[in-house]
C-alpha positions as CSV (number, residue, x, y, z in Angstrom):
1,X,5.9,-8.3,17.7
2,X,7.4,-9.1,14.6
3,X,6.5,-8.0,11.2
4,X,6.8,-9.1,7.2
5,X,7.4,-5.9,5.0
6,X,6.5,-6.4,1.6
7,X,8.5,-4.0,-1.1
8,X,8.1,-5.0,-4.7
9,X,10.3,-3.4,-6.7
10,X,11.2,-2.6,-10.9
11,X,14.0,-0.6,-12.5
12,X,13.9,1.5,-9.3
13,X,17.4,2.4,-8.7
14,X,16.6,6.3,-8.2
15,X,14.9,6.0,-5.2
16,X,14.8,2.5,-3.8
17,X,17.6,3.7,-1.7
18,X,16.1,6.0,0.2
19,X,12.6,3.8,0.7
20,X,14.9,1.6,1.9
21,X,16.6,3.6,4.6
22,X,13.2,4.8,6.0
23,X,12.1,1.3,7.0
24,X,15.9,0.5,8.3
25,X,15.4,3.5,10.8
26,X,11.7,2.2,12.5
27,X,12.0,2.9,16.0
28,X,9.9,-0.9,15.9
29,X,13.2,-2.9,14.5
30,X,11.5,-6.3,14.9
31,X,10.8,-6.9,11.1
32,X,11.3,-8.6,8.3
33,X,11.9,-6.5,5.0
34,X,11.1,-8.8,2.1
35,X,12.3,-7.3,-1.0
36,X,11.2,-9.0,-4.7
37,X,13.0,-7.2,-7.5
38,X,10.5,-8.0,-10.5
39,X,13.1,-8.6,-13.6
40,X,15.0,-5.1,-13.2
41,X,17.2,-4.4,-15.4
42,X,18.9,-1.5,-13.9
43,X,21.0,-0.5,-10.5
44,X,18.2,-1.5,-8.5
45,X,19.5,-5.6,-7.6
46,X,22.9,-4.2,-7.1
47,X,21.4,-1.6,-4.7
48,X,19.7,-3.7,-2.9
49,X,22.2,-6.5,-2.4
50,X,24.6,-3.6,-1.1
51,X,21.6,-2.8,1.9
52,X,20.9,-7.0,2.2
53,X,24.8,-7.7,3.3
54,X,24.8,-5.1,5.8
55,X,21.5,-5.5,7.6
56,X,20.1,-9.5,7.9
57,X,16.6,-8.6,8.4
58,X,16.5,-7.9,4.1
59,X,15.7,-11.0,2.2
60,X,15.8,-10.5,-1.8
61,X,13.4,-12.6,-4.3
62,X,14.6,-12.4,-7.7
63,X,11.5,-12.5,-10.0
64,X,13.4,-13.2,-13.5
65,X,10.9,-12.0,-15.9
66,X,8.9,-8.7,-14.9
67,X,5.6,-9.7,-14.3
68,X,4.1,-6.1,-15.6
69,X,1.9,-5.1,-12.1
70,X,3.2,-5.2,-8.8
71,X,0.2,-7.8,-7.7
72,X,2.0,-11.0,-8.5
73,X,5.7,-9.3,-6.4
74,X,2.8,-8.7,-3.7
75,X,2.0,-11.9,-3.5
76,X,5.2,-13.6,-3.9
77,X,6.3,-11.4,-0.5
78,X,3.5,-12.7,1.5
79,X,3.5,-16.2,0.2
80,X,7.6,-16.1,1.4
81,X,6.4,-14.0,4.6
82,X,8.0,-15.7,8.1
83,X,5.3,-13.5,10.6
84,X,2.0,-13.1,11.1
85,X,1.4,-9.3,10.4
86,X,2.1,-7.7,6.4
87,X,3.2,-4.2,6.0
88,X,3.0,-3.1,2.3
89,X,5.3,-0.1,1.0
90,X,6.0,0.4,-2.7
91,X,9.6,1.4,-4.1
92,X,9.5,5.1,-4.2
93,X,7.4,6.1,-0.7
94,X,8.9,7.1,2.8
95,X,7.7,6.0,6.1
96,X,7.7,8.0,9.0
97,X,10.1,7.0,11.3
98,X,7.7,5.7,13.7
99,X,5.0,4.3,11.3
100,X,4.9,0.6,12.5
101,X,5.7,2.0,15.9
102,X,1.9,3.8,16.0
103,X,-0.1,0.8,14.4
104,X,1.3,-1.8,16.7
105,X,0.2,0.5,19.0
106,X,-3.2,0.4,18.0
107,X,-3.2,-3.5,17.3
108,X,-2.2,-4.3,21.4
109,X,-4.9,-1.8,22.2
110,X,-7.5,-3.5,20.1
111,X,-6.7,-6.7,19.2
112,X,-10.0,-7.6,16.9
113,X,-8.7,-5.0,14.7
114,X,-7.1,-6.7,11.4
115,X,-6.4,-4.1,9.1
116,X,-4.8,-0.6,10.1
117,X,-3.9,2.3,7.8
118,X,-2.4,5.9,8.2
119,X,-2.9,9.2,6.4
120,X,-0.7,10.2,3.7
121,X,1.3,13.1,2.6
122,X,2.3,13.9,-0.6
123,X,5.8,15.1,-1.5
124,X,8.1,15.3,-4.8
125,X,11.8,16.3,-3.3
126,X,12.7,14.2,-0.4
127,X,15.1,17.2,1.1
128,X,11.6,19.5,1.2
129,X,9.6,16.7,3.1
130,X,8.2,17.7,6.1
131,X,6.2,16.1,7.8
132,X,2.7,17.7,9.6
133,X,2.0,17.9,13.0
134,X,-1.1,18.4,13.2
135,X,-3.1,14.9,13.7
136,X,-6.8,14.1,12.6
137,X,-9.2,11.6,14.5
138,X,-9.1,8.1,13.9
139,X,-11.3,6.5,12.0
140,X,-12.9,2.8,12.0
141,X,-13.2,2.5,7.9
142,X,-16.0,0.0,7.1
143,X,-17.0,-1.9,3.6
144,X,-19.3,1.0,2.3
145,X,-16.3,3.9,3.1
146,X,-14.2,2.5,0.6
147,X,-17.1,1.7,-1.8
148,X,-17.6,5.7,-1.6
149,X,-14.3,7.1,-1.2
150,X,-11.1,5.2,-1.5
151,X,-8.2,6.5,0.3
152,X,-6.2,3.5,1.7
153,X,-2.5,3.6,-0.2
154,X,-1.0,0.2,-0.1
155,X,2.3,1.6,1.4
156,X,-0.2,2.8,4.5
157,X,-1.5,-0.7,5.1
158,X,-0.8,-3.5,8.2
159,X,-2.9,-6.3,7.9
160,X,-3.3,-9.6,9.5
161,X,-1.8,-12.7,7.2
162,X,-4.7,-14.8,8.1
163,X,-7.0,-12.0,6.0
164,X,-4.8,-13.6,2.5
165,X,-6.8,-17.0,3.1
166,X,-9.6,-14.6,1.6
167,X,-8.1,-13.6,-1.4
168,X,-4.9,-12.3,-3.2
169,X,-4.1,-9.3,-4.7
170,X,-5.9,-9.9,-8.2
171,X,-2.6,-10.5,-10.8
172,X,-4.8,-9.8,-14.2
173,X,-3.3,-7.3,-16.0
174,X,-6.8,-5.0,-15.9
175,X,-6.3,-4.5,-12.2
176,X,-3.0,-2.6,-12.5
177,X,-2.7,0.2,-10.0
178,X,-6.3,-0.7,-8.5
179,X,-5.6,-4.5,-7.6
180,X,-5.3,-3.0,-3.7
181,X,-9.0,-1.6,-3.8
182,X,-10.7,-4.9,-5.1
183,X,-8.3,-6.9,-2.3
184,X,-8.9,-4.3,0.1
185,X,-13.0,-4.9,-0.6
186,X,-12.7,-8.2,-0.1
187,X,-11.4,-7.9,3.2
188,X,-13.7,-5.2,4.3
189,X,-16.6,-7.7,3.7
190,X,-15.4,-9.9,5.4
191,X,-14.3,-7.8,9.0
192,X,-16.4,-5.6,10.5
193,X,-14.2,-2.5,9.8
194,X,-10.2,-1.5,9.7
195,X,-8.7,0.6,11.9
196,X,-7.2,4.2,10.4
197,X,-4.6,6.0,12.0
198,X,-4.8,10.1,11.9
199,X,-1.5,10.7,11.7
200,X,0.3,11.1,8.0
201,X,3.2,8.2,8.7
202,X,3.4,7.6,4.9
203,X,4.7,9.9,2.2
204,X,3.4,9.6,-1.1
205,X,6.0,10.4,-3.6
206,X,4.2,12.5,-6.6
207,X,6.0,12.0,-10.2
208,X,5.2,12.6,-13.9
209,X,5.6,9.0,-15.1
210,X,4.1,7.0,-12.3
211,X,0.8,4.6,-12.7
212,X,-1.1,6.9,-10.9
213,X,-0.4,9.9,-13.7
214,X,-2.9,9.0,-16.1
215,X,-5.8,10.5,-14.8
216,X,-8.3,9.0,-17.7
217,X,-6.5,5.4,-17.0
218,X,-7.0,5.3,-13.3
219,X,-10.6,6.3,-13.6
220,X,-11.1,3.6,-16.2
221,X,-9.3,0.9,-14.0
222,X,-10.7,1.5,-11.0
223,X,-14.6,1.5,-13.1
224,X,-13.6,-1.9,-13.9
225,X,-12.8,-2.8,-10.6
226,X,-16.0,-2.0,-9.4
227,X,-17.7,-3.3,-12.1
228,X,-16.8,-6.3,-11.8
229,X,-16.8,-6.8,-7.9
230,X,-18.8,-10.0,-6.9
231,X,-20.1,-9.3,-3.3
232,X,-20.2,-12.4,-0.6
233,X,-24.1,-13.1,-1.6
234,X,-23.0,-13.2,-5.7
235,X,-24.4,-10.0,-6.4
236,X,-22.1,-8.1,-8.8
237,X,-22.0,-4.1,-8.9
238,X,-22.1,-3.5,-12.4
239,X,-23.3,-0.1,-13.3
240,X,-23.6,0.8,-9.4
241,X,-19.9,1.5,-9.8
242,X,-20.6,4.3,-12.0
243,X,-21.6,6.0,-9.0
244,X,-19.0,4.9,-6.9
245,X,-16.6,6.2,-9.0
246,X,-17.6,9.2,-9.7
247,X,-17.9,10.0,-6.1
248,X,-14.2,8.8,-5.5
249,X,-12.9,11.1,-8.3
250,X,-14.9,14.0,-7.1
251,X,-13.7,13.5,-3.2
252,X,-10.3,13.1,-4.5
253,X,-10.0,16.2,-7.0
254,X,-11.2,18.4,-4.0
255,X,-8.8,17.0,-1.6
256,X,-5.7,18.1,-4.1
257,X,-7.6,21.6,-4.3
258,X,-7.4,22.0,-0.4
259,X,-4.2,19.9,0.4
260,X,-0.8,21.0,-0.2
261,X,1.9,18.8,-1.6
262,X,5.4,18.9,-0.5
């Protein structure tokens, strides 16, 4: 079973690397890793060429002009994708070595299921990662779950290509850093539920400059999301997303009081 990785990437030469290395050592080696560097004007094409001539599985897409989210590199990847299954990761996460290894797992076991995620761990020194043993249930995640509390990472995702005849990721610059929830939405509406792996196979790298750092932004961004969401029958959630976002924030600021990052 082969697979289309998906790795956007922007003036990411500190840790593309080692993002890089942790797909390269899958114990599943049937892939594709599609990489589209979007206008960097660092190390990072360099890097990456270095990896492409000694592996034939990485193909590069030079974006010339950054397109300022990662939605549009997103889409690029799939639109260029050779196989039937997307994995997502973005340029600073590792995967477990045995990430795509679990979900394919899961997909031959259950082949209705069209969308499969993992847990996540959080970590800010690679040398210090360690990854948990302990393993929570599985969980079938369905359109209201991820109205309530959203907690699918894009770098966590595989998902069937024939779910992108639905939709794209949303390329409008208001969707940065939440154009995965309103895409993820979409497909939830549309399948009866996804499929989510207990296992943390995808480490969340924590830093002071990323998207996700502004607090006050991501709440406003993801408001907007929701605001605007047009379900199937028309009907749009306007000011109903004040309550789904206040109970994502709420869910999410207790799980950083109980978890521990590495």
């Amino acid at each position: 079973m082969y697979i289309s990785i998906i790795l956007p990437t922007f003036n990411s030469e500190k840790h593309i690397g080692e993002t890089i290395k942790s797909v390269l050592t899958q114990t599943h080696s049937e892939f594709e890793l599609i990489i589209i560097d979007d206008g960097s004007t660092d190390k990072t094409l360099n890097i990456i060429t270095e990896f492409s001539e000694f592996d034939s599985r990485i193909k590069i897409v030079k974006v010339g002009q950054n397109s300022g989210c990662p939605a549009a590199p997103r889409n690029i990847g799939v639109q260029t994708s050779k196989y039937n299954w997307i994995s997502f990761i973005d340029s600073d996460d590792i995967w477990h070595s045995k990430k795509l290894e679990k979900q394919i797992e899961i997909i031959k076991t259950n082949p209705d299921i069209l969308f499969i995620s993992t847990e996540i761990i959080n970590f800010r020194d690679l040398s210090r990662l360690k990854w948990p043993k302990n393993i929570n249930d599985d969980k079938l995640i369905k359109f209201r779950n991820l109205l309530f509390k959203f907690r699918t990472p894009t770098s966590t995702v595989m998902v069937s290509k024939s779910l992108f005849a639905i939709q794209y990721f949303n390329e409008d610059i208001k969707y940065k850093a939440r154009e995965d929830l309103d895409l993820w939405l979409k497909f939830h509406e549309n399948i009866r539920y996804s499929y989510k792996i207990g296992m943390k196979l995808v480490a969340y790298r924590l830093s002071d400059n990323q998207i996700s750092g502004n607090k006050f932004t991501m709440v406003k961004r993801h408001y907007n999301v929701l605001y605007n969401y047009q379900l199937n029958n028309n009907f749009k959630l306007k000011y109903f997303s004040i309550i789904f976002t206040t109970t994502h924030f709420i869910i999410a600021f207790l799980d950083r009081l109980i978890k521990r990052s590495v």
